[in-house]
N, C-alpha and C positions, 0 to 999 in steps of 0.2 A: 373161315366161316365159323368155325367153332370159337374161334373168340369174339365175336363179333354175337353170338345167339349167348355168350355167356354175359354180355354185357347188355344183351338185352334180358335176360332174367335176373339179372343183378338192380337196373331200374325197372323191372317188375315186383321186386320181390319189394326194394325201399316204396314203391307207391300204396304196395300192401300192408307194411309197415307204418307208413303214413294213413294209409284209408281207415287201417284198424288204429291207432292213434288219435285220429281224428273221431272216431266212433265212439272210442273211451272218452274225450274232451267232453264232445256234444250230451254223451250218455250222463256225465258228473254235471256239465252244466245245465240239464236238464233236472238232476238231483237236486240243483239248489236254488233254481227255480222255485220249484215245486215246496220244497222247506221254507223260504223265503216266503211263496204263496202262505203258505198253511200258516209261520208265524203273523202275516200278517192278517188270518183270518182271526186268532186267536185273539191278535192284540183286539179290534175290530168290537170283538163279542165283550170281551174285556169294559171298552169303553163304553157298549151300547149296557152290558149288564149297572156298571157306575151312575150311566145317565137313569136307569130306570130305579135305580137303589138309591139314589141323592138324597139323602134328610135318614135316612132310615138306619138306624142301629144295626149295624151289620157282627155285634159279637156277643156270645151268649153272656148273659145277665144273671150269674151266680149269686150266690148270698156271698161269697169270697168276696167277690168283683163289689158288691155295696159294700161287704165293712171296709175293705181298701178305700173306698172312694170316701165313706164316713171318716177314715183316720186322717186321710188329707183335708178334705175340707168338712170342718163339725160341721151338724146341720141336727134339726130338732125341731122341737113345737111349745111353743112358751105361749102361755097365759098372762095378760095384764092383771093385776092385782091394782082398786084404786088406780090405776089408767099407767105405771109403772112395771117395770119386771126387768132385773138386774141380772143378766147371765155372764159367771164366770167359768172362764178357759184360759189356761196356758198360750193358747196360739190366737188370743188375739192381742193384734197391736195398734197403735194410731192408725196404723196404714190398712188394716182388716177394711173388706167391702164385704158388708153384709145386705143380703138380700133376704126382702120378706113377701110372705104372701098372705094372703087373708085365708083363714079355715074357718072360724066362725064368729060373727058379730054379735057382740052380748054388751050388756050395762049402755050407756049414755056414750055415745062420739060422737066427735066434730064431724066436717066436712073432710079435714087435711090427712093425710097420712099420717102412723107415728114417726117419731123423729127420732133415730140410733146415734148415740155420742159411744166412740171405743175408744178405750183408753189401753197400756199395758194391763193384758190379762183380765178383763169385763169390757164389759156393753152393758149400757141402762138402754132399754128400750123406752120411749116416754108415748103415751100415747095422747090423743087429743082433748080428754075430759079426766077429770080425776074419775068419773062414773066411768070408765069404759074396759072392762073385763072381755076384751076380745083375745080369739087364739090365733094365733100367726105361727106359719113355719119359716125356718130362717135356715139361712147357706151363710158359712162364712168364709170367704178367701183370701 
């Protein structure tokens, strides 16, 4: 009899082994769950924060952060003189894409835009009238 109650507390004792085993499983898998939950709540906010931030400069705007951006790409404000204005730099090349905007309309223009020829190290800016003393700002890339 006594071996017989010993072998029943031998597979009592392994079920308790297994129940607590089984509680530690469920307990970790319940852990990461829950981590799982969370990173995917994070990611979640993550995207919705990108969708509501789309277009918008997300990092601060130092005076560093401009002359960095100035030393790559020159950029300035040039004056036509008699409807011409010749700017020289090192970094430009035939292949430079220069972009202009208008600042302010002065002397005699055409209808057309001015018209940028770069060559090694200048740009003539040519504008539409020999009268046109306008100021444009210009980006060079």
């Amino acid at each position: 009899m006594d071996n017989i109650q010993q072998q029943i507390d031998d597979i009592i004792s392994r079920l308790d082994d297994n129940d607590s085993s089984l509680t530690d499983f469920s307990d970790s898998l319940d852990n990461s769950i829950n981590d799982l939950q969370t990173a995917i709540d994070d990611q979640s906010q993550s995207v919705s924060d990108l969708q509501e931030n789309a277009g918008q400069l997300q990092f601060p705007l130092t005076q560093d952060t401009i002359d960095l951006i100035k030393e790559q790409f020159p950029c300035g404000k040039i004056t036509l003189v008699a409807g011409y204005f010749t700017l020289t730099d090192p970094r430009i090349s035939t292949n430079s894409v220069i972009l202009m905007t208008l600042v302010a309309e002065n002397g005699t223009r055409g209808t057309a835009l001015p018209i940028v020829t770069a060559s090694t190290g200048s740009a003539v800016f040519r504008g539409t009238g020999d009268g046109d003393t306008s100021t444009y700002n210009y980006l060079i890339l």
